[in-house]
C-alpha positions as YAML, in Angstrom:
chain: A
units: angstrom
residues:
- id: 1
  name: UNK
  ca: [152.44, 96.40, 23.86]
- id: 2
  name: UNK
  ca: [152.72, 93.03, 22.47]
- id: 3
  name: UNK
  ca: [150.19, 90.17, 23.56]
- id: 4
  name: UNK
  ca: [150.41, 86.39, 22.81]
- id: 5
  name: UNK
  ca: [147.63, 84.71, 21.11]
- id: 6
  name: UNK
  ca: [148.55, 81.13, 22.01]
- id: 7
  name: UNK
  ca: [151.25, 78.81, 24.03]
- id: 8
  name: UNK
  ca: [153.80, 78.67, 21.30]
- id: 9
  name: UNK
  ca: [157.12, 80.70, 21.06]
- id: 10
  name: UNK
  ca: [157.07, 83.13, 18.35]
- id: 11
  name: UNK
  ca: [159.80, 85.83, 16.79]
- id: 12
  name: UNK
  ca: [159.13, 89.30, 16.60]
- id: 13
  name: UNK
  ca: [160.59, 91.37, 13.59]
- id: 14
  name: UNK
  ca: [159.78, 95.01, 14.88]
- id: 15
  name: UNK
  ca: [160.60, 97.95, 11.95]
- id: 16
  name: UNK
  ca: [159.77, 101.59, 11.89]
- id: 17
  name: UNK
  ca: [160.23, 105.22, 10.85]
- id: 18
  name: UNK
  ca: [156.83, 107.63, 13.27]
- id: 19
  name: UNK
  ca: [160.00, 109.49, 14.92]
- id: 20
  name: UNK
  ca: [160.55, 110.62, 11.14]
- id: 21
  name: UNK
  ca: [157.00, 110.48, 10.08]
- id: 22
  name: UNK
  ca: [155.11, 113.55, 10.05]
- id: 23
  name: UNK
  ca: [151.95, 115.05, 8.97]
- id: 24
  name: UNK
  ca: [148.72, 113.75, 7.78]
- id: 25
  name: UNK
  ca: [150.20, 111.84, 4.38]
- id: 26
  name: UNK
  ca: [151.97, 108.86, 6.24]
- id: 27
  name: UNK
  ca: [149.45, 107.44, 8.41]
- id: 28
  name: UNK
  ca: [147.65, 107.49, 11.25]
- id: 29
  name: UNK
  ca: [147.58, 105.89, 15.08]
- id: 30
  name: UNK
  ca: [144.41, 104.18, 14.08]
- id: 31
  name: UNK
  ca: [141.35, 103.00, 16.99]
- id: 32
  name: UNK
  ca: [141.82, 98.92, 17.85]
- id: 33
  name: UNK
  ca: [139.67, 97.59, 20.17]
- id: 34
  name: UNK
  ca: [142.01, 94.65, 21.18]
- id: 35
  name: UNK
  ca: [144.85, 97.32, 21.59]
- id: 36
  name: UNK
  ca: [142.09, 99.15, 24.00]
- id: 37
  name: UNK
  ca: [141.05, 96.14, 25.94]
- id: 38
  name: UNK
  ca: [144.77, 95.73, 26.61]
- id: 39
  name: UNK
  ca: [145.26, 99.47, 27.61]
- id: 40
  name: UNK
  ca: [147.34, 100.08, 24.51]
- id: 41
  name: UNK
  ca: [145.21, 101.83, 22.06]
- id: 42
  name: UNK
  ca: [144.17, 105.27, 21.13]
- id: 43
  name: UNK
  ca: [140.51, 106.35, 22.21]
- id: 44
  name: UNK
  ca: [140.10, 108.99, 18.53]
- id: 45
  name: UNK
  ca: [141.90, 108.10, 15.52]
- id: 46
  name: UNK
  ca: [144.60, 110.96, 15.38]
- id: 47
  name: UNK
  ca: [148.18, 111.15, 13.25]
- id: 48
  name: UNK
  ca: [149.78, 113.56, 16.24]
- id: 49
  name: UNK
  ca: [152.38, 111.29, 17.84]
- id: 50
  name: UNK
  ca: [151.73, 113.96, 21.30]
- id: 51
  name: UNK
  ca: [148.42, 113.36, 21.17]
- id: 52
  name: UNK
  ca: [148.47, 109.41, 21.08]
- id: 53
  name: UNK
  ca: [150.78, 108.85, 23.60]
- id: 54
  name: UNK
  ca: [149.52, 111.85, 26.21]
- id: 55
  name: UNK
  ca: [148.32, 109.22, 28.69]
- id: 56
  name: UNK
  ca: [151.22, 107.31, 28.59]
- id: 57
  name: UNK
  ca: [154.50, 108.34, 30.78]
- id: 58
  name: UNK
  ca: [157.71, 109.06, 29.06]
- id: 59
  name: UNK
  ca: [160.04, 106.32, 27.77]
- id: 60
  name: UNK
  ca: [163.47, 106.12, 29.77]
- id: 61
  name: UNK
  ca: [166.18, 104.13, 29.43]
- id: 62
  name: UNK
  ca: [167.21, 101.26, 31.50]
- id: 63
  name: UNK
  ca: [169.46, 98.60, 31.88]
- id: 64
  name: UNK
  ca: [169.25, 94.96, 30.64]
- id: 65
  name: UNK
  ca: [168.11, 92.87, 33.90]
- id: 66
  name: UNK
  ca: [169.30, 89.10, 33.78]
- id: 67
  name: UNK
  ca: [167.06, 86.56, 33.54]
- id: 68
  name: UNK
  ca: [164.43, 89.63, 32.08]
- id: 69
  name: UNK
  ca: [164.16, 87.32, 28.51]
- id: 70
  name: UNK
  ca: [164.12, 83.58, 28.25]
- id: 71
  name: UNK
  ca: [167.13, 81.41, 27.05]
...
């Protein structure tokens, strides 16, 4: 999830390798309380993708909707 702080447009440069990641060496899905308060966060620290995302629903695929983005 991805929250504004302010009225301005902004660019988002989004990189990453946890589908590759494993194990306890490359990092961790770390406790944020704004990520909480926005019903994005992990409750306990934990570096098991399963267990961060177990109260989430799977990801699916979908379409591109016109009009979903701005000009």
């Amino acid at each position: 999830m991805i929250v504004g702080a302010g009225d301005e447009p902004c660019v988002l440069l989004c990189v990453g390798a946890r589908g590759r990641s494993t194990g306890s060496q490359w990092g961790a899905y770390t406790v944020d309380e704004a990520a909480l308060r926005h019903g994005a966060g992990v409750e306990r620290e934990t570096t098991e993708p399963r267990e961060a995302y177990s109260r989430f629903p799977p990801g699916r695929l979908t379409r591109y909707r016109e009009g979903l983005l701005p000009p």
